[in-house]
C-alpha positions as CSV (number, residue, x, y, z in Angstrom):
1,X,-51.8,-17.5,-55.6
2,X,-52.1,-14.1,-54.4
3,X,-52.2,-15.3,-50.9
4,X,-49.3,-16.9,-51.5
5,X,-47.3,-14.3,-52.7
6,X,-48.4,-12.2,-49.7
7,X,-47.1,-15.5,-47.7
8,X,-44.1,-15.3,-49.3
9,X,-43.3,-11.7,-49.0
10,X,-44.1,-12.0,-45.2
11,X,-41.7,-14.7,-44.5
12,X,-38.8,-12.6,-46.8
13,X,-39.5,-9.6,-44.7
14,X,-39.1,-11.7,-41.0
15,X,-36.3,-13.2,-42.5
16,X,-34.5,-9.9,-43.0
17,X,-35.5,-8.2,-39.6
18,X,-33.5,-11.8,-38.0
19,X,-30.5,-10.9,-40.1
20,X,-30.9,-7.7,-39.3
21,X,-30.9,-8.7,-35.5
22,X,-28.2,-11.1,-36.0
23,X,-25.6,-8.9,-37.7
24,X,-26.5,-6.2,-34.7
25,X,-25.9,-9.1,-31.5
26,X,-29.8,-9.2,-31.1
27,X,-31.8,-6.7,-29.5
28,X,-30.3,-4.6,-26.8
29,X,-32.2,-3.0,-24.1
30,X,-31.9,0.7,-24.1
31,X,-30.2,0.4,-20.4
32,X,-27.3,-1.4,-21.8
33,X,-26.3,2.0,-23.3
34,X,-26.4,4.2,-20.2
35,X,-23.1,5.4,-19.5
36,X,-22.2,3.8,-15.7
37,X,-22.3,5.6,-12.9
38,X,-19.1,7.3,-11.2
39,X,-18.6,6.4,-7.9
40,X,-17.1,8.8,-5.4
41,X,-14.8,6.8,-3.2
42,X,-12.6,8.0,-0.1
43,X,-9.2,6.4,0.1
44,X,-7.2,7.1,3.8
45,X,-3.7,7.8,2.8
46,X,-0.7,9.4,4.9
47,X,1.4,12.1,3.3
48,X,4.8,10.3,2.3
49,X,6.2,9.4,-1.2
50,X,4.7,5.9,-1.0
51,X,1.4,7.0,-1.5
52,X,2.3,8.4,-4.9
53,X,1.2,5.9,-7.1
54,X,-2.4,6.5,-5.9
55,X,-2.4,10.5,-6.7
56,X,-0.6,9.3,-10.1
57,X,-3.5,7.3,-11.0
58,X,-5.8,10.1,-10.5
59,X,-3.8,12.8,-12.1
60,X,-3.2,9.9,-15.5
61,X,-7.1,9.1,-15.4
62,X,-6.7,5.5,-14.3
63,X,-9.4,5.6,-12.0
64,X,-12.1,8.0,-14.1
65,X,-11.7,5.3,-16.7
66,X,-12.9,2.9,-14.2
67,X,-15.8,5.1,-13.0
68,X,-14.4,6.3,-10.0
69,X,-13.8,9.9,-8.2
70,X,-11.2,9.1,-5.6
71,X,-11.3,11.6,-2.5
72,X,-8.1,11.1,-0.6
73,X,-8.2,11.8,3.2
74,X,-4.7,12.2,4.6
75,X,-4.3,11.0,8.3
76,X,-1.3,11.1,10.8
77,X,-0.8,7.5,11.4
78,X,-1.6,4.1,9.9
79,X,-4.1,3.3,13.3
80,X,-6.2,6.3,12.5
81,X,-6.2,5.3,9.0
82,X,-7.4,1.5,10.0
83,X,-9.6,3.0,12.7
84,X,-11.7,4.9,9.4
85,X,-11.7,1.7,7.2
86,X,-13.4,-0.3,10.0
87,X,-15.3,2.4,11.3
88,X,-16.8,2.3,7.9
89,X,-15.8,6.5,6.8
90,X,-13.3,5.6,4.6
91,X,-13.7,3.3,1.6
92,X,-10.2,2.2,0.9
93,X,-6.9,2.4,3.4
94,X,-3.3,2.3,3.0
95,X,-1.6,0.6,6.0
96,X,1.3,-1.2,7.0
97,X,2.0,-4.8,7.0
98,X,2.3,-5.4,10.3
99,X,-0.5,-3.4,11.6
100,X,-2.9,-4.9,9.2
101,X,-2.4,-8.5,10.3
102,X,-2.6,-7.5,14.2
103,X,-6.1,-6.0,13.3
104,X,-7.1,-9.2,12.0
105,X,-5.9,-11.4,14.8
106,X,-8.0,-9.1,17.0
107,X,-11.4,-9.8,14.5
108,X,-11.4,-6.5,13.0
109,X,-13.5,-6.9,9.5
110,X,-10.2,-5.4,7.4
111,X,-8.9,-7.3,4.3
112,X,-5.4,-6.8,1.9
113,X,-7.3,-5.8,-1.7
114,X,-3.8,-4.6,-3.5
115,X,-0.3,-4.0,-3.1
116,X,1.1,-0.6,-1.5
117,X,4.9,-0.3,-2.0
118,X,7.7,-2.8,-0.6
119,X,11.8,-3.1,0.2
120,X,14.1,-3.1,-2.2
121,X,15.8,-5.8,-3.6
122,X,19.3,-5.2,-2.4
123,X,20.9,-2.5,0.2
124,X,22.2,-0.8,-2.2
125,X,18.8,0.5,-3.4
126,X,17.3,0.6,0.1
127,X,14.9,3.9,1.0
128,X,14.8,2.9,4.8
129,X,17.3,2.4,7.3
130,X,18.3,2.0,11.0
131,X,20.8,4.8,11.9
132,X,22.3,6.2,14.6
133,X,24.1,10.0,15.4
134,X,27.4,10.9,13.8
135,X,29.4,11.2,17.1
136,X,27.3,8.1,18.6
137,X,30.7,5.8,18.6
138,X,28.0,3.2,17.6
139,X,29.6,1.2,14.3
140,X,27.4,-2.0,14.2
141,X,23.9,-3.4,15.4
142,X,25.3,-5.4,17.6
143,X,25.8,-2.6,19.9
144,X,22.5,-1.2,19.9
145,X,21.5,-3.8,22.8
146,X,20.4,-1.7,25.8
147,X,19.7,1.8,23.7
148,X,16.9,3.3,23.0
149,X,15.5,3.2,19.7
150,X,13.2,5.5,17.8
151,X,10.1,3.9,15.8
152,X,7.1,5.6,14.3
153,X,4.6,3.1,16.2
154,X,4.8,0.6,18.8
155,X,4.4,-3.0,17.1
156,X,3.9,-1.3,14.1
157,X,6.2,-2.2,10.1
158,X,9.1,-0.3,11.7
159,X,9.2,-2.3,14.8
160,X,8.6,-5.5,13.2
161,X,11.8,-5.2,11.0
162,X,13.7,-3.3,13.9
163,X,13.5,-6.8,15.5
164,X,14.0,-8.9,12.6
165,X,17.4,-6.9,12.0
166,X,18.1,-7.0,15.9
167,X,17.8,-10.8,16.4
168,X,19.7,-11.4,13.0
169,X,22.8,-9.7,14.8
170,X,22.3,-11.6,17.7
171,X,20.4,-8.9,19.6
172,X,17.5,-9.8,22.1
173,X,14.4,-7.2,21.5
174,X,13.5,-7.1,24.3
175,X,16.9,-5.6,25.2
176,X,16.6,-2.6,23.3
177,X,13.8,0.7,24.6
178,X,11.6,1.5,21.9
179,X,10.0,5.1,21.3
180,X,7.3,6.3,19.3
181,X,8.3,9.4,17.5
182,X,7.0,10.7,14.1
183,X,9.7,10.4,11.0
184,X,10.1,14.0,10.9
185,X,10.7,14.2,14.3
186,X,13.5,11.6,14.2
187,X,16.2,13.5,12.8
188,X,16.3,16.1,15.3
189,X,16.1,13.7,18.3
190,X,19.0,11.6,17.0
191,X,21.4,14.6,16.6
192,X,20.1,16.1,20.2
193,X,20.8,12.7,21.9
194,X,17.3,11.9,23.4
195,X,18.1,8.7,21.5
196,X,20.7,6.2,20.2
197,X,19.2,5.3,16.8
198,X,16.5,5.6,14.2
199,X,14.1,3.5,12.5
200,X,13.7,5.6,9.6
201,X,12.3,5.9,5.9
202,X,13.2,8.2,2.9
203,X,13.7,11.3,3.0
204,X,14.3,11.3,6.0
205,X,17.5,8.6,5.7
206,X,19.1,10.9,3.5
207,X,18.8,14.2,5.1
208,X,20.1,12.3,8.6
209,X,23.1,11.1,6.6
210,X,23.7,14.7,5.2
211,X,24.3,15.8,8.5
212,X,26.7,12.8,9.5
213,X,24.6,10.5,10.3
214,X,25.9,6.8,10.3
215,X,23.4,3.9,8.6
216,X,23.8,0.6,10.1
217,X,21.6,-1.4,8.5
218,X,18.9,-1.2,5.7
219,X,15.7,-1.4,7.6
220,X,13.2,-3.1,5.3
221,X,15.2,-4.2,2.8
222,X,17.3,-5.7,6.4
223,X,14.0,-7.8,7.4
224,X,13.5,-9.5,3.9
225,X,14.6,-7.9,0.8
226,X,11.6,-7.2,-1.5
227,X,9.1,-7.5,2.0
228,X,6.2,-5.8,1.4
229,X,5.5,-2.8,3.5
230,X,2.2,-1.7,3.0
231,X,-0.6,-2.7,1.0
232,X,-4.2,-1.3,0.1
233,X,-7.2,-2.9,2.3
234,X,-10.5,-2.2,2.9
235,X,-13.6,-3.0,5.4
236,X,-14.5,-7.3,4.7
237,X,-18.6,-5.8,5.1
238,X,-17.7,-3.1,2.1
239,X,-16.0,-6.1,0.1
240,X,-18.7,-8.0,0.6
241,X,-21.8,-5.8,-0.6
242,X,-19.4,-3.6,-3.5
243,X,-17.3,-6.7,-5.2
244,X,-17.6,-4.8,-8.4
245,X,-16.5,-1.2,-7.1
246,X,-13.3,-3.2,-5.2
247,X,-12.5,-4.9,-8.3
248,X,-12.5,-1.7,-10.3
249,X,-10.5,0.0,-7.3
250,X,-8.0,-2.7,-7.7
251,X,-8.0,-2.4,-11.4
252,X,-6.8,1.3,-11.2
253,X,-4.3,1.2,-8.2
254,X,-2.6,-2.0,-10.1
255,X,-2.6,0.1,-13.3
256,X,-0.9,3.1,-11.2
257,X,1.6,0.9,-9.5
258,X,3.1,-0.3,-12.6
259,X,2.9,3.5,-14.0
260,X,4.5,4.7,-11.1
261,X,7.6,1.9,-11.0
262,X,8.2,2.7,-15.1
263,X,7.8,6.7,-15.0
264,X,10.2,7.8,-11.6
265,X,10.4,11.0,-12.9
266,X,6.3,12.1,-13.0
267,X,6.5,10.0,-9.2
268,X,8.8,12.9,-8.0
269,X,6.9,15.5,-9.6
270,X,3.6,14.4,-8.2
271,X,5.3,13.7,-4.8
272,X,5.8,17.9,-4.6
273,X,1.9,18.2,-5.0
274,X,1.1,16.1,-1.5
275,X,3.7,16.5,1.0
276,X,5.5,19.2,2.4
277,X,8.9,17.5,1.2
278,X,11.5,20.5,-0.6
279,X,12.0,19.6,-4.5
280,X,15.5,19.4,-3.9
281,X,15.3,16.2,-1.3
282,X,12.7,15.1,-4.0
283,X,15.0,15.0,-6.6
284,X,17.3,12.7,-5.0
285,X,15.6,10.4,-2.6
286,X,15.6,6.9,-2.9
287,X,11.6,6.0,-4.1
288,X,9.8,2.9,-2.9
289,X,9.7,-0.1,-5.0
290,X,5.8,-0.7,-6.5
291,X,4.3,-3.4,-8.0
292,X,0.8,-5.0,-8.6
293,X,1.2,-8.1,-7.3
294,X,0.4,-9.1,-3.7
295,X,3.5,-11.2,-2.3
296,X,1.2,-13.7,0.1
297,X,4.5,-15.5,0.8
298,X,6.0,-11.9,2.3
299,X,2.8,-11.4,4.5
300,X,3.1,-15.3,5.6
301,X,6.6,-14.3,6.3
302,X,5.9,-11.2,8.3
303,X,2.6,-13.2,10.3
304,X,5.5,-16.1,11.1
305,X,7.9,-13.5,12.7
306,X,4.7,-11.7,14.9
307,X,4.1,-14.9,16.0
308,X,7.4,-15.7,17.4
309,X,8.2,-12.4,19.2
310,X,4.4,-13.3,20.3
311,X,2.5,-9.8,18.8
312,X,-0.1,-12.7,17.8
313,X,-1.6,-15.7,19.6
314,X,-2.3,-17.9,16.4
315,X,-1.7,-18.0,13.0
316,X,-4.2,-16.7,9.9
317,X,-5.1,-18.0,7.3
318,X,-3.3,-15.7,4.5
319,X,-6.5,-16.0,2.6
320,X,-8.6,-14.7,5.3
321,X,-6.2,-11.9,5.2
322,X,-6.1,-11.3,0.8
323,X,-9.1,-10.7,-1.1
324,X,-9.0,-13.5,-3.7
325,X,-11.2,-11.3,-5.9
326,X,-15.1,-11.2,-6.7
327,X,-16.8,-14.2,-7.2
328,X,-17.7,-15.1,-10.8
């Protein structure tokens, strides 16, 4: 009998230790606990408002909550950016459209992860613009045909819709001179002459039209309304070996992009933090449109167009050219 009880005060006490486990989810290795790791991540950007959403999300702690420590490295064009992503210096990139999709068709290991910023919906709203010189006698884009024509990159987002807009008014490209200049160089060159017309973004649209200058046509917004412009892409090798740290990247930049679209007022303020625009052009500028979803129909739209004025050979797949996301 006395064994018995001892039996029977064994099995009570196991009993209890498996509710005990049950009610806590089981035993939990100690590691579980460990706080994770933050990762310091370096993101190219170029210093205009459509980068804002990014230094919003740092500032509003959407990418500490997701473990990361984002370093932004601000570069002076969308190739050097690209050429740091592949290179394998950079982490994370914010590039054009355009510029993007011709570094694929040449086999360069980059990939879309997120949206950047796109066109507005409507003209009215538009924050880019082809313009030309208050005293140019130019009224229409029909008679931009045998001008020259100023665009921040040869074959680059500004380009591509430049010739979207062109041939939609019945004007050959390949009629028209294109030269590189930066946006803030644009302004000056269009009032001095050295050329007929602008390819130009905000603030730079409505400082030109301050001073007279005549907008022709939405530039964008003129292309496809909505279009996306840019997006957020990275190196296919880094996707591969980091899922996890791309998927929390993504997590954060979507959660900014939707912050920055609902709060326009702390976009302007962190705008002044970055760039060298004056708060008083800040406070009235027309801001990009932002949004967390990646428009693949846009991009197939854009690749379609680069294939006709013959930028590309072939088409891509625009699944080679999206990250679908990690595996599960």
């Amino acid at each position: 009998m006395a064994l018995m009880h001892r039996f029977i005060r064994l099995f009570a006490a196991a009993a209890l230790g498996l509710v005990g486990l049950t009610l806590s989810g089981g035993a939990t290795p100690a590691s579980a606990h460990t706080k994770p790791v933050t990762r310091t991540v370096s993101v190219g950007v170029l210093p205009i408002a459509d980068v804002a959403p990014l230094y919003l999300g740092i500032k509003k702690g959407f990418f500490a909550a997701q473990h990361l420590k984002i370093v932004t490295h601000q570069l002076q064009g969308g190739a050097a950016v690209a050429s740091a992503v592949v290179g394998g210096s950079l982490e994370f990139g914010f590039g054009a459209m355009a510029n993007i999709i011709l570094a694929k068709s040449q086999n360069l290991p980059v990939q879309f992860v997120a949206n950047g910023d796109q066109a507005a919906s409507s003209a009215t709203n538009a924050w880019s613009g082809i313009l030309v010189g208050a005293k140019s006698g130019i009224t229409s884009i029909s008679q931009l045909a045998g001008k020259t024509i100023a665009s921040n990159a040869l074959n680059g987002e500004n380009q591509l819709a430049l010739d979207a807009v062109l041939m939609a008014n019945g004007v050959a490209p390949s009629s028209v001179k294109v030269v590189v200049l930066g946006f803030p160089d644009m302004p000056a060159a269009l009032a001095s002459g050295a050329v007929d017309a602008v390819t130009e973004v905000e603030p730079f649209v409505s400082a030109i039209e301050a001073h007279g200058g005549v907008l022709l046509s939405p530039l964008f917004e003129g292309m496809e309304p909505s279009a996306t412009v840019a997006a957020y892409f990275a190196n296919t090798n880094f996707i591969k070996a980091q899922p996890k740290l791309v998927e929390r990247f993504v997590t954060a930049i979507n959660k900014s992009l939707s912050y920055a679209q609902a709060h326009p007022a702390e976009v302007r303020s962190i705008i002044l933090t970055y760039t060298q625009i004056p708060s008083a052009v800040v406070a009235t500028l027309k801001l990009p449109i932002w949004g967390s979803t990646v428009q693949k129909k846009s991009i197939q739209f854009q690749e379609n167009l680069m294939l006709h004025l013959g930028w590309i050979s072939k088409s891509i797949p625009v699944s080679s050219l999206v990250w679908s996301g990690p595996r599960r």
